[in-house]
N, C-alpha and C positions, 0 to 999 in steps of 0.2 A: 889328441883331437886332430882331426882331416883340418888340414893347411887348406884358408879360403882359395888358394892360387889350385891346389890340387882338386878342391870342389870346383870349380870353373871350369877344368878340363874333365872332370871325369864325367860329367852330368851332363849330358850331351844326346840332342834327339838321334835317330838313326842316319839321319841328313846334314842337318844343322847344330853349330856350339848352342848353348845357352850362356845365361849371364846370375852369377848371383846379384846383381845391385842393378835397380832400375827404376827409373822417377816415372810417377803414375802419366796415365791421359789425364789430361784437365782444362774443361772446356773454357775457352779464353782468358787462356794460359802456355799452354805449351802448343803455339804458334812453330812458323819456322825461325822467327828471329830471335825469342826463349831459347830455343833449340841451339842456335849458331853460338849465343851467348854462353851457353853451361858446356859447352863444349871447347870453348873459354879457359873453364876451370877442369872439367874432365873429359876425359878422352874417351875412356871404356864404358863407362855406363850405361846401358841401353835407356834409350829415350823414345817416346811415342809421341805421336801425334795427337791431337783434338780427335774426338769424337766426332767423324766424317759417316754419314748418311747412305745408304747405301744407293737409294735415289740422286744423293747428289754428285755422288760420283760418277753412275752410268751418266748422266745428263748435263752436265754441270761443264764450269769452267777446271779440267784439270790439273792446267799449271797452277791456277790460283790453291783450289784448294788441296793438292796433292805434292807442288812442287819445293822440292830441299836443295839443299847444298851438299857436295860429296863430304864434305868436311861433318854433315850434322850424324854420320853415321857410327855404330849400329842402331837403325832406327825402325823401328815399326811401325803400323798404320792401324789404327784401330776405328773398326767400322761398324756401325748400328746397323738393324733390317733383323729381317725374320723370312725373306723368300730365298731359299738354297740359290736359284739360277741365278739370282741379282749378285749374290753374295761369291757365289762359284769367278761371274763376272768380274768383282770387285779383286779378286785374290790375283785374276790374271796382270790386271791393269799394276796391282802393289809390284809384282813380281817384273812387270815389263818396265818399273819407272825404278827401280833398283832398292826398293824396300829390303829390307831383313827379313821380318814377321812381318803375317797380318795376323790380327787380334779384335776378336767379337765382343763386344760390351755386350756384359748380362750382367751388368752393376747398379748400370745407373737407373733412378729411382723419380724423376721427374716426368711432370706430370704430360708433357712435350713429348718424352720420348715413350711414355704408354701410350698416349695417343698415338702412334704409329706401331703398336705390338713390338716393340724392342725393348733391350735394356732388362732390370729385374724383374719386369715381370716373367719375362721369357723363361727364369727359373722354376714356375709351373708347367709347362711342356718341353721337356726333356729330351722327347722324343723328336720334338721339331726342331732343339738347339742341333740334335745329333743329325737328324738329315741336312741341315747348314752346313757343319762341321766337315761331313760327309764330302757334300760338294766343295766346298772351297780344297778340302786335303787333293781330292780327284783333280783340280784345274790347277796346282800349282808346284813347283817343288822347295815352295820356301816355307818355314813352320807355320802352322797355321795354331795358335794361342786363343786358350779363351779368359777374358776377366769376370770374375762375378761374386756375389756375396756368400757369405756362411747358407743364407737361407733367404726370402720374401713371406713379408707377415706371418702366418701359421703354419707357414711349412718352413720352419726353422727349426728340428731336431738335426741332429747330428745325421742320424739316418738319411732323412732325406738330402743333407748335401751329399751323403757317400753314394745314395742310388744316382744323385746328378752325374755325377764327374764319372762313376763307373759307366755309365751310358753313353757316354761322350771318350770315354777313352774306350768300348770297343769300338769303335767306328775311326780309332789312330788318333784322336787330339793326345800328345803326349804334357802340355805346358798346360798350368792352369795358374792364374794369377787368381788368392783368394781374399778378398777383403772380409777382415774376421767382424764385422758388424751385419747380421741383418739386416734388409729394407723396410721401412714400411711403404707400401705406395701410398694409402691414404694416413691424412693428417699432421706428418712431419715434410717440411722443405728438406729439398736433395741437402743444404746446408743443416741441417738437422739431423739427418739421415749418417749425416759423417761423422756427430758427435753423441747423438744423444743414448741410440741403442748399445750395452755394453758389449766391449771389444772379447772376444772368446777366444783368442789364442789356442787353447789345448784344442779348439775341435780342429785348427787346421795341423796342427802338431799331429794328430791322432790320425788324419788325413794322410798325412807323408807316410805313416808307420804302417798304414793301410794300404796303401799303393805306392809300397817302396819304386816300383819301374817309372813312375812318371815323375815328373819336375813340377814341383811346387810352389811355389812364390806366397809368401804373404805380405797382407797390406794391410794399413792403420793402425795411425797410433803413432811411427815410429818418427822421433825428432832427432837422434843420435846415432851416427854410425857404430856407435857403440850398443845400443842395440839392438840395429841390425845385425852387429858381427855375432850376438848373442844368438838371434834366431838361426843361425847357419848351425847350431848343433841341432836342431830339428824340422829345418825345411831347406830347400834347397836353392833360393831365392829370398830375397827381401826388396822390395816395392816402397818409397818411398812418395809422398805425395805434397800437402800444402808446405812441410819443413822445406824442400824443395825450392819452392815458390818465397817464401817469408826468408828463408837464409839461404842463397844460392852458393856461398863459399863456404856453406855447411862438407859441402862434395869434394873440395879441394886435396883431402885427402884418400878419396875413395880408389883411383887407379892403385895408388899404391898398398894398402891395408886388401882390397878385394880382389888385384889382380896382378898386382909384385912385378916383374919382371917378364913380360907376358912374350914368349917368343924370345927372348932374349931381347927384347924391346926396351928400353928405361924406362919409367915414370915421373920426368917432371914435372912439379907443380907450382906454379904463378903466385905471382901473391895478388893482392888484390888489385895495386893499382898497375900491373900487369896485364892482370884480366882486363881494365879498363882500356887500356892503351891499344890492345890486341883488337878490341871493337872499332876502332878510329875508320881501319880501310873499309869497313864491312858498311861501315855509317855510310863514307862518301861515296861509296857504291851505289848504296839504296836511293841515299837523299837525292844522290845524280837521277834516277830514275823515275825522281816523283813522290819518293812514300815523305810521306809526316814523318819527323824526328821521334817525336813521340811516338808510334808504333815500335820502334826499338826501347827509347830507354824507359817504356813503364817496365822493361821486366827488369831493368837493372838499378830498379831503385834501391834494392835492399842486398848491394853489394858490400857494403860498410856496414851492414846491420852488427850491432854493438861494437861500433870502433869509433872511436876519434873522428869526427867531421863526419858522420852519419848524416844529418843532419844536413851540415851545408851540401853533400852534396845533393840531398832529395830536394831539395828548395832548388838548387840550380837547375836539376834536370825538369823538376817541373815546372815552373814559373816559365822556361826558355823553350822548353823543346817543341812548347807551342805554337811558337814565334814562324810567322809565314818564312818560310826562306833557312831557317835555322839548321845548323849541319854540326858536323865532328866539332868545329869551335867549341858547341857548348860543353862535351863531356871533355877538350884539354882544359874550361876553363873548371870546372868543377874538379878534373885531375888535382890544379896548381891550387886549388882553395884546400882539396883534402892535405894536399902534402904541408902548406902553411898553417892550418889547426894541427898538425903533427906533431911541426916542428918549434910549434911554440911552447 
């Protein structure tokens, strides 16, 4: 079996590395302060942004909705739309603020983003993903990625996801992130959407063996990096998403298992109340600034998720991080509570 360290390097667009391990977009969720946080626990992983609007980028406040830290990288920007020129636009802006990728949602199934022609519906004109695609490849030179499903309501044979992706890869999209569940647009919530239709695994497998030259990624479903490390005998990427989210020090071991010794580079990995501690300057930073305590620690509530003191600390961080004025104190004092339930 091809060593995951030697899939990382060999798989590789004409321009850009790729990555086999990579936590989905998810909207209000993977923020920039998520981002700072899992970065915490891994170093390598490629991570993306929230689903950003391709209007709200031309127009919008930049920093706000585009601005990272060099620390959050390798990072992507994944952006909604359907007009090539807006999108060509968008890919220059990713590439001028020091993105990685930029990356096209044709995933998402709600009812907000059909109303602006993005997202899965976009999976029935193919032709209009590929002049997108088009433009954005033309105005940039960093990868340009698309996300999308197996299929959208009756156009979910096998076939028609192969004429997608073959459409969109002559026009150069080389990455295709797949989430192996169909959309429905009508009748199931996007939260619906991500459980109820069954997961199809072999059609994205059959994908990869079908278009051995391109990079594959699949998505859903996956709670274990174990696996993930399963799906790397037949695609080339694994995409993880709400495990992510519900267990963050799920990843704790993924530099090292997915990416070994990268460059001659080490892999160490923190433990949790590590990770905790590592957040302190980044708090006093923010909080100095103005933000609510609480825009950092709801993503780190499910740091302890099944450990000793789980508990006291989600009680700490919530009850406190509300508190007008409240800073880094709260998460040493939730530190000194986890380590006392430890040690009793």
């Amino acid at each position: 079996m091809t060593s995951l360290l030697e899939l990382s390097l060999s798989h590789r667009s004409t321009r850009h590395p790729t990555y086999p391990l990579s936590i989905a977009p998810m909207m209000d969720r993977t923020d920039r302060h998520y981002r700072y946080f899992m970065r915490q626990i891994t170093r390598r992983t490629l991570l993306y942004t929230e689903m950003v609007t391709s209007a709200a980028i031309k127009h919008g406040d930049k920093d706000y909705l585009l601005g990272f830290s060099p620390q959050e990288k390798p990072l992507a920007l994944q952006v909604g739309g359907d007009n090539p020129q807006d999108l060509a636009e968008c890919a220059r802006i990713a590439e001028a603020m020091g993105y990685d990728e930029i990356n096209l949602n044709v995933g998402c199934p709600s009812d907000r983003v059909q109303s602006g022609n993005f997202g899965a519906c976009l999976m029935k004109t193919p032709e209009l993903v590929a002049q997108c695609i088009e433009a954005m490849i033309a105005a940039t030179q960093i990868p340009v990625s698309v996300k999308h499903r197996i299929g959208v309501d009756d156009l979910d044979s096998y076939e028609d996801m192969h004429n997608f992706v073959k459409i969109l890869s002559e026009v150069g999209c080389q990455r295709f992130s797949v989430h192996a569940r169909k959309a429905w647009l009508q009748g199931l919530s996007p939260k619906d959407n991500r459980e109820v239709p069954p997961l199809r695994y072999g059609d994205v497998h059959r994908l990869k063996s079908e278009f051995p030259h391109l990079f594959i990624e699949i998505n859903g479903g996956f709670t274990t990096l174990e696996q993930a490390q399963e799906q790397l005998d037949h695609v080339d990427g694994v995409m993880i998403g709400r495990a992510a989210y519900d267990n963050p020090y799920l990843f704790a071991q993924s530099d090292r298992l997915f990416f070994g010794d990268f460059m001659g580079e080490p892999s160490p990995m923190r433990d949790r109340l590590e990770v905790a501690a590592a957040m302190i300057p980044y708090i006093e930073t923010w909080t100095a600034r103005g933000l609510k305590l609480h825009k950092i620690t709801r993503h780190m509530l499910q740091l302890f998720h099944g450990q000793a003191g789980s508990r006291l600390w989600k009680r700490i961080l919530t009850d406190k991080s509300c508190i007008a004025g409240a800073g880094a104190e709260v998460i040493r004092e939730a530190i000194n509570a986890v380590v006392s339930v430890s040690n009793s």
